[in-house]
N, C-alpha and C positions, 0 to 999 in steps of 0.2 A: 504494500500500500504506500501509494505517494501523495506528495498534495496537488494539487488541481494544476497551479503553474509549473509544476516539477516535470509531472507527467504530459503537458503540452509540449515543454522546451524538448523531451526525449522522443515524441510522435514528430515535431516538427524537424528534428537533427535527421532521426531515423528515415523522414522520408526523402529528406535532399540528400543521405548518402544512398539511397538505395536506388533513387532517380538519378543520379550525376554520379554516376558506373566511371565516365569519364575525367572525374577531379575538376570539373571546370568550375563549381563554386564552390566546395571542401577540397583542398588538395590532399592527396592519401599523408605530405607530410605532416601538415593541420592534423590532420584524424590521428596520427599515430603520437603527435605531440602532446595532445588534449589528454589522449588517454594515459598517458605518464602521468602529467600533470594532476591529472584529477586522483591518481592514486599517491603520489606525492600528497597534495592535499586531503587526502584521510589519513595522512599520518603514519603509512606503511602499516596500520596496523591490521590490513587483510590476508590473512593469512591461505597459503596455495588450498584452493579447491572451495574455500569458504565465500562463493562465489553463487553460479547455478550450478543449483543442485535439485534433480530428480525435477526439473521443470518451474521449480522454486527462485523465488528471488532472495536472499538475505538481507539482513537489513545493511553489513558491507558493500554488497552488490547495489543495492538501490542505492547508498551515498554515491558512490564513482558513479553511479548510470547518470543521476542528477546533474555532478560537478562537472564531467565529460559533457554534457547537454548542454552547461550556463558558459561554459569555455569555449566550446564551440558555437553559440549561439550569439556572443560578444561579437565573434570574429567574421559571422556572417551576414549580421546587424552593420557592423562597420561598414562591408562593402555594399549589401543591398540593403539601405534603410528601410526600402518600403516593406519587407521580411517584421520588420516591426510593428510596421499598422496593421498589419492583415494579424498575426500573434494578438493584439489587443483587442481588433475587431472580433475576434474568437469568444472570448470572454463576455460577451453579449453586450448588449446596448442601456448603462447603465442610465441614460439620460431618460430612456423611454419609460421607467418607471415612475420617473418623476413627475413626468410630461402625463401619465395614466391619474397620478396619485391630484395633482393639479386640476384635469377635465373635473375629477369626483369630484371634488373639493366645490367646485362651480355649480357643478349638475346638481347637487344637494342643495345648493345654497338658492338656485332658482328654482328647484321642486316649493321649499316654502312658500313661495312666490306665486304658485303656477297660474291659480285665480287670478292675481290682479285688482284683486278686491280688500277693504278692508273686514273682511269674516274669515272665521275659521269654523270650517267646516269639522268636529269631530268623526265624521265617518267619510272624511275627505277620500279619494282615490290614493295620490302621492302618497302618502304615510303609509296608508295598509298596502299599499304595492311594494314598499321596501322593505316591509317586513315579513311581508308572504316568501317575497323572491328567494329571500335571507332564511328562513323557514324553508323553502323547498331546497336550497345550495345546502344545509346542514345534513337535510336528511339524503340526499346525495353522497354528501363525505359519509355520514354513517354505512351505506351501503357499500362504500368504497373499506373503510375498515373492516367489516364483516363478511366482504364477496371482492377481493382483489380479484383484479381483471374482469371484472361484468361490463355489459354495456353500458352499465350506466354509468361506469366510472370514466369506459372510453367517454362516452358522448360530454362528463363532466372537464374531460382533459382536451378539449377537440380542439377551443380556442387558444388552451397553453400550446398545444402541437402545430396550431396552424401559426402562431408567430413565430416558434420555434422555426418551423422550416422555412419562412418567409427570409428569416437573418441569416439562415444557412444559405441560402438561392444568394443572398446578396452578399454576402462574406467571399462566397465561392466565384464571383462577378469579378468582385476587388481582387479576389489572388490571381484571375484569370490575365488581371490589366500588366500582371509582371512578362507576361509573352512579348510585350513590346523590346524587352531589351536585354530578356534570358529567357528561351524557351524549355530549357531545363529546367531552368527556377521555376516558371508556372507551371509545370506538371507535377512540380516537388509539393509546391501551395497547393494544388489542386487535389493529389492524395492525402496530403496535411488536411487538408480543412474535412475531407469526408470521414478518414478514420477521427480526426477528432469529436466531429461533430453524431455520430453512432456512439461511440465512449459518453460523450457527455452531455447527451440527448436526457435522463434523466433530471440530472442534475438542472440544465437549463428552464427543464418543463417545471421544476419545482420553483423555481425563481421566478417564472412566469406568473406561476397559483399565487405564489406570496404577493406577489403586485397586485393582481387580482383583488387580493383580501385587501391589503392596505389601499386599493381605490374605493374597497365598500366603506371601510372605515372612515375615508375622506368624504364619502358621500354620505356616511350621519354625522358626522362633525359640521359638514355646511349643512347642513337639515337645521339642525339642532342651532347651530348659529343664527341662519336665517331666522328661525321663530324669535328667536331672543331681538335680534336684531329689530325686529316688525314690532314686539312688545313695546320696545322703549322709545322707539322712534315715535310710534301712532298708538292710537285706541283703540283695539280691535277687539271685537265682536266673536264669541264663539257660542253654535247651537249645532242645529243638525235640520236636515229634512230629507223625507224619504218617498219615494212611488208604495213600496211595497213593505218597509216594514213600519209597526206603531211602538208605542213607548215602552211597553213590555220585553218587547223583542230587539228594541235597541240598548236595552238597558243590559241584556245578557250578553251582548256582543260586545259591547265595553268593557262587559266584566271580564270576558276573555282576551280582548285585547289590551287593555292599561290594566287586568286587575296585578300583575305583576308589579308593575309602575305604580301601583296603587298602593301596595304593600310595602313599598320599598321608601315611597316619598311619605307616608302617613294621610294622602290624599285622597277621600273617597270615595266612589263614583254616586254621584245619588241618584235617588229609587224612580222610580219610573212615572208616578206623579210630577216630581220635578224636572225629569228631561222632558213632559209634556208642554212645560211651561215654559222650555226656551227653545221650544222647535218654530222654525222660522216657516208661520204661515198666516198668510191676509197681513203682510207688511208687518208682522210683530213677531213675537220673539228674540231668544240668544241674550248672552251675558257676558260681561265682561270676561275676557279670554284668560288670563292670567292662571287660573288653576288646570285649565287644557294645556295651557303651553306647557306648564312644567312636565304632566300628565306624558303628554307628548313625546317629549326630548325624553324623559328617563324611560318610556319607551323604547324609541329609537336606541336610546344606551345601551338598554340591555339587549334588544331583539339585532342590531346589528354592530354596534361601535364593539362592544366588549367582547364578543364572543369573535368577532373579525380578528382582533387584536390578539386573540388566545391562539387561534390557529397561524396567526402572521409569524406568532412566536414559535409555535410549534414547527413554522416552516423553517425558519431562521437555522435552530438546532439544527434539522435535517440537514441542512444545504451547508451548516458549517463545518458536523464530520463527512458527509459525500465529499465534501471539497477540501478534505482534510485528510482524508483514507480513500482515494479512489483506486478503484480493484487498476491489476494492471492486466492488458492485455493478452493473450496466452503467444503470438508472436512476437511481443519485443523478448521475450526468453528467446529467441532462435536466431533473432538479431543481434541482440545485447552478448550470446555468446562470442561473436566473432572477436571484440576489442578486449571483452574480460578474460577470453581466453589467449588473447595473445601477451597477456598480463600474470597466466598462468593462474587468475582468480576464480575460474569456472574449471572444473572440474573436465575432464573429456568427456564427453556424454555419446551414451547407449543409444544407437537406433537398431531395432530390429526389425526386419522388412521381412513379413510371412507373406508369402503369397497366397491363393487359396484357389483351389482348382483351375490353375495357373500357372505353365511354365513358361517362366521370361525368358526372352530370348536374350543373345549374348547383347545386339545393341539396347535391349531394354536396360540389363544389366549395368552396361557401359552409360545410359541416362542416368538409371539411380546414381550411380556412383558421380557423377556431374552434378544432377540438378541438386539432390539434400545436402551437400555439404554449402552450396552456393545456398538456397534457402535456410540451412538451417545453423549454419555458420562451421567454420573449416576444423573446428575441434569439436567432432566428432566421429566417432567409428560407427561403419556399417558391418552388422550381425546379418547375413543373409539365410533367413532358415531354407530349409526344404519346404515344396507346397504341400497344402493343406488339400487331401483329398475330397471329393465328397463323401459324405456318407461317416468321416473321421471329426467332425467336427467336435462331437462331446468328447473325446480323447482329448482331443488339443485343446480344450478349454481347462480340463482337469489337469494338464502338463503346464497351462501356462500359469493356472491359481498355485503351483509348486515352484516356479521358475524365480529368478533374481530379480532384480530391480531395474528394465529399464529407463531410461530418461524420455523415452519415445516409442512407440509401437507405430508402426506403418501396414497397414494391412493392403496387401496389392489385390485387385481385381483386374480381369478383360472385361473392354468395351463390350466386346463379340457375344458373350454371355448373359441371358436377359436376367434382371436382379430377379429371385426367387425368395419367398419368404421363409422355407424351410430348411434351407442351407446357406445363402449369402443373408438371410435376416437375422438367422441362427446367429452364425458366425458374427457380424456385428453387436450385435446385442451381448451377445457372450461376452467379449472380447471387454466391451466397455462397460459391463455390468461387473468382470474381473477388476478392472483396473481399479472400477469404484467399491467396491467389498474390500478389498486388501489395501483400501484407503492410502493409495501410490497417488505421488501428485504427478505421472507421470502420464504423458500425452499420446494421443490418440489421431490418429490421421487415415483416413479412407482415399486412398490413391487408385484410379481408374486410368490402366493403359488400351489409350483408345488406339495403338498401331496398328494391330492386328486386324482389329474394325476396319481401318480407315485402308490399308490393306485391299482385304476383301468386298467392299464397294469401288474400289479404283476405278471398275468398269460401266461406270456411270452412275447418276442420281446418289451422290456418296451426301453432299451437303444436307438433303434432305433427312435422309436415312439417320446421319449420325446425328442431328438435332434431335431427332426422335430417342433414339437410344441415351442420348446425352439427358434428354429430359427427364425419363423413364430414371433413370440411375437416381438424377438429380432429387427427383420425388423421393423416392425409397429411402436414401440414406438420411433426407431430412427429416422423415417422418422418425428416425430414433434417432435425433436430437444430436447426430455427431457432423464435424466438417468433410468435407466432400473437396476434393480435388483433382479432376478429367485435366491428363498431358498424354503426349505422345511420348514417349519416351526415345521411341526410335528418335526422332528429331532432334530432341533433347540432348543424346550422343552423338549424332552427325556434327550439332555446332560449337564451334570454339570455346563461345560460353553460352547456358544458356538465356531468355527473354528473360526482363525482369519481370516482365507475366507472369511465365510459367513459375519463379522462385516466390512471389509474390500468393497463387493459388497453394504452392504447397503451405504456406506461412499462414496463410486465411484459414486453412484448411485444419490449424492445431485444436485437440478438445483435449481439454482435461477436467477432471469429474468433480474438482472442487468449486470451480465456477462454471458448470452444468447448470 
């Protein structure tokens, strides 16, 4: 767990070394300076292998990941400033809060007003709309505490999510504008601002709510002002009148709406005889407002200022350990090894590559051996088991809940093969239900070599085909909750090195069962 700007500065490094392959805005001698540096500045005190470990971050590991991050981040700020607005723009629009909490403050204060008259209406529309509204948004949250994930929680977060993604669209606009004079740099901004904005899509939707609240609260503050306001300035007049109800019936409905306010101020509503006597009809009626007004406001107090306030607080906590403890990624582990392990701080890490009714071919072979160390950083060894027959499945699960510890499971499939729920659903499920029982923070990767496939369509309509199957795969492995990643692997070994794509899908592709 890191804090909020720790873990942007490490997405933001992370993505301009994994897009600038070529050194033109991090030079490899920068990157390998930084990372001395930053272990200098822990004081040596990290000791070989107390690094990652089993997928794990340490708390030594995350200081260097940090300091590596702020040192390089100095040096890339210096040469592309605008690297700095777009970092700040991230962190959301703290003005637009203001600007929300402000409109309330208004709207409230001309709700008082709305008439234009000097009466006050006791079963006014304004007043009991603010606190129906405030009434049905509580009992909202309560559903949302009692039924996480219902609809009615989505439909209550629709508005957080939809300015959420409105600053995203535009954030992503602003990194795009670095294409003018690094088109490196805008693809680097361009994967920065999505992987950050997926990480911290929570967090921001809670930041949103909290405004949310503290606008209702500015809109019974000017409520509650305005009456005052109207009190002292003028004379005003309070009664009631109705189509459809008589004194009886308005007298119970006061008693439900101020009899709180009633109890609280010592003020108390009176009997239904006397709200006859100030109902406004044939030009008579109504009374001096002064005991409504108060009535009123400590209404408003309780039904939206205080309880707004309680949850504003409640948001506050939330957003300050989120933003204080944000989980980390399960890819910057396969990143972060490359610099920590060249530091000898990370430990060599275990990958095991099972295949399952699946013999790789020698260039597949020749891919793995290219693409995971480039994805998953060069201090690592490859374990290549023998395949997993059909029909062997429950063997090889009861072999691997006995097996050691590794840092990685790679489990290979073919394209060519259509996903079956009784042996390739098996085998998954297995595999990662293993991992998660023997409580290993160790990661999980679903690898699909579509060669073979791609192959065996050669002879036309291949594009279609492999969408199809691509899809087909795509469903299945999401439906049990692990990552997915379709390469060629032949390809993968023909080239020199291979696409930051393809290192990028295995990287996306990491599951481990602690943040399942």
């Amino acid at each position: 767990m890191v804090r909020q700007d720790e873990l942007r500065s490490i997405l933001l490094v992370k993505a301009i070394e994994e897009t600038d392959r070529a050194g033109t805005i991090i030079p490899p001698a920068d990157r390998s300076a930084s990372t001395r540096e930053a272990r200098r500045a822990d004081g040596e005190a990290t000791a070989p292998g107390d690094g990652v470990q089993q997928g794990a971050f340490s708390e030594a590991a995350q200081r260097i990941s940090v300091e590596r991050s702020r040192i390089l981040l100095r040096k890339i700020v210096a040469r592309h400033p605008f690297v700095d607005t777009v970092l700040n723009l991230t962190g959301g629009p703290a003005w637009a809060g203001w600007v929300l909490v402000a409109l309330g403050l208004f709207f409230g204060f001309a709700l008082s007003a709305l008439d234009g008259t000097r009466r006050i209406n006791i079963l006014a529309f304004p007043m009991i709309g603010v606190v129906l509204w405030n009434l049905a948004v509580y009992i909202t949250i309560f559903f949302h505490w009692t039924r996480a994930g219902s609809t009615t929680v989505q439909r209550r977060r629709r508005m957080p999510e939809a300015l959420t993604n409105l600053w995203t669209r535009f954030v992503a606009r602003q990194a795009a504008k670095s294409g003018a004079f690094s088109v490196p740099l805008a693809e680097a901004l361009r994967r920065f601002v999505t992987e950050w904005f997926e990480i911290a899509r929570p967090l921001l939707v809670a930041r949103a709510v909290r405004v949310f609240h503290l606008a209702a609260v500015a809109v019974g503050i000017g409520l509650i002002a305005g009456l005052y306001v109207r009190g002292i300035a003028f004379d005003y007049e309070a009664g009631w009148e109705s189509t459809f109800f008589e004194a009886p019936r308005v007298r119970v409905l006061l008693s439900v709406i101020y009899g709180p306010a009633s109890v609280i101020t010592g003020i108390s509503i009176p009997d239904a005889s006397y709200l006859e006597t100030i109902r406004w009809k044939d030009g008579v009626g109504g009374e001096r407002a002064a005991r409504w007004m108060h009535l009123l406001a400590a209404t408003v107090a309780l039904y939206v200022v205080l309880p707004r306030l309680m949850l504003s607080l409640a948001g506050t906590i939330c957003i300050l350990r989120r933003s204080r403890r944000m989980p980390l990624p399960a890819p910057l582990t396969a990143y972060l090894r490359i610099p920590l392990g060249a530091l000898g701080v990370a430990h060599r890490g275990l990958v095991t590559i099972i295949p399952y009714a699946y013999e790789p071919s020698a260039a597949a072979r020749a891919g793995l051996r290219t693409l995971l160390p480039l994805a998953l950083g060069e201090n690592v060894t490859l374990d290549a088991r023998s395949p997993v027959r059909y029909g062997d499945e429950e063997e090889f699960l009861q072999a691997l809940s006995k097996s050691g510890k590794p840092d990685i499971v790679v489990l290979l499939f073919n394209l060519a093969t259509t996903p079956e729920e009784e042996n390739h659903g098996t085998m998954i499920a297995g595999v990662r239900d293993c991992l998660t029982a023997k409580r290993l923070i160790a990661q999980l990767i679903v690898l699909v070599d579509e060669a073979p496939y791609a192959e065996r369509m050669a002879d036309g309509g291949a594009d279609s085909r492999l969408t199809e199957r691509r899809h087909a795969w795509q469903e299945f492995v999401a439906a049990r909750g692990v990552g997915l990643c379709i390469v060629n692997l032949s390809v993968a070994a023909s080239e020199e090195a291979p696409s930051p794509g393809q290192a990028d899908c295995v990287r996306n592709a990491l599951w481990q069962p602690h943040s399942a």
